[in-house]
N, C-alpha and C positions, 0 to 999 in steps of 0.2 A: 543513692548517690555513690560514684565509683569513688574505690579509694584511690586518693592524688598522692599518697606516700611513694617515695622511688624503690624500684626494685632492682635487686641485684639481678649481675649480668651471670647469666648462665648459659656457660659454654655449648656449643653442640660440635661435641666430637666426631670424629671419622677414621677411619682404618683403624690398624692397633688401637689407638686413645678410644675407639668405642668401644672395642671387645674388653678391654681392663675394664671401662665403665660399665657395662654390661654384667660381669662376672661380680660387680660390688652392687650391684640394681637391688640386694637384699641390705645392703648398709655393710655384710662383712667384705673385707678387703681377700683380697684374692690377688697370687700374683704370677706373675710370666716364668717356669722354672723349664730351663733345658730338659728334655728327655733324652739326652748322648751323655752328659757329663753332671748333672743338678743341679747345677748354679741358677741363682735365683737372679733375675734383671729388673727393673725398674730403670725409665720410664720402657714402656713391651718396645721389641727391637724384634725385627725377621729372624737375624739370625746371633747366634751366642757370640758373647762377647769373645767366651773364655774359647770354645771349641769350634766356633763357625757352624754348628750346627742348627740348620731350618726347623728343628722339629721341638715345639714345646710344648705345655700344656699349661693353665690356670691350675694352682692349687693354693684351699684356705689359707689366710696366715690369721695368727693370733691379734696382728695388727701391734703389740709389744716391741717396746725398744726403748731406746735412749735417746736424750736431746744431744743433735750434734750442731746444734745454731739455731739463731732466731733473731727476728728483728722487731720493736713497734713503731708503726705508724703514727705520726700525730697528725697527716696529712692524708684526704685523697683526694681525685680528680671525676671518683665515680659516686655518683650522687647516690646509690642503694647503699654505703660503710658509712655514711654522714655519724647518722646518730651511736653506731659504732665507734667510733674515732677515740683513742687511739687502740686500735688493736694488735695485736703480737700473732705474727706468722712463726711457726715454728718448723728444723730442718729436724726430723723424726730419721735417726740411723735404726735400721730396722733389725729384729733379732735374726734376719736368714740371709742380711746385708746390704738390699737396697736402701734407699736414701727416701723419701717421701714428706711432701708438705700437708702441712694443716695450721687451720688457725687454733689459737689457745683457748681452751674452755675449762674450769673446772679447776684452774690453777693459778693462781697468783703471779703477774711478769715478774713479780720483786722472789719471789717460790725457784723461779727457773735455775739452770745450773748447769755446764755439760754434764752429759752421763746421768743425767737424774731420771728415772725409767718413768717410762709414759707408756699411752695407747691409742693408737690411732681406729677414731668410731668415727663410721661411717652414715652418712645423710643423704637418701636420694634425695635427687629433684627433679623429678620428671623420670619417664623411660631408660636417659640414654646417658644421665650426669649423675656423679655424689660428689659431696661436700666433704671436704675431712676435715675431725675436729681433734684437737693433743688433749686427754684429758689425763686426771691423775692414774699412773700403774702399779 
């Protein structure tokens, strides 16, 4: 008998948003770092914020930071978070300065705090998507 349970929607990325997704395809995060100047970007962008420079590279990150916002849900309209419901999205300011989302795993909504150090782990799903999840840091 198929399972009739709903499943989440999983994105299929393209341009940039596959290569970021690609370079996390092992669950570590990895991010967009200029090779002119080092600055690090989030969400991958062509060219540097800071220096206009085309030329970057993926390199590991720790996935480490601090909470810089968050919200929970007591509502959705996608039937795969049903039994989820309510869950807490969390804005993850990163230790090399992007900004990155994840849902909360592993830590209490009532626990949360600005600045309270977390780490964003990564969940493939499939080839060409991860999941990110805030757990405690």
């Amino acid at each position: 008998m198929p399972d009739a349970s709903p499943r989440k929607y999983v994105p299929r990325p393209e341009g940039l948003n596959l290569e970021f997704f690609r370079h996390a395809g092992g669950g570590a995060l990895h991010l967009q770092r200029c090779d002119e100047c080092g600055s690090f970007r989030h969400p991958p962008r062509h060219y540097c914020q800071r220096c206009f420079s085309p030329r970057y590279s993926y390199v590991p990150s720790s996935g480490r930071g601090t909470v810089y916002s968050w919200v929970t849900s007591h509502f959705t309209v996608d039937r795969g978070w049903v039994a989820e419901v309510p869950y807490t999205t969390v804005v993850v300011e990163l230790d090399e300065g992007p900004r990155l989302v994840g849902a909360l795993r592993g830590l209490d909504v009532e626990d949360l705090r600005l600045g309270l150090p977390v780490v964003l782990v990564g969940e493939p799903k499939g080839d060409d998507f991860v999941f990110f999840w805030v757990d405690a840091g």
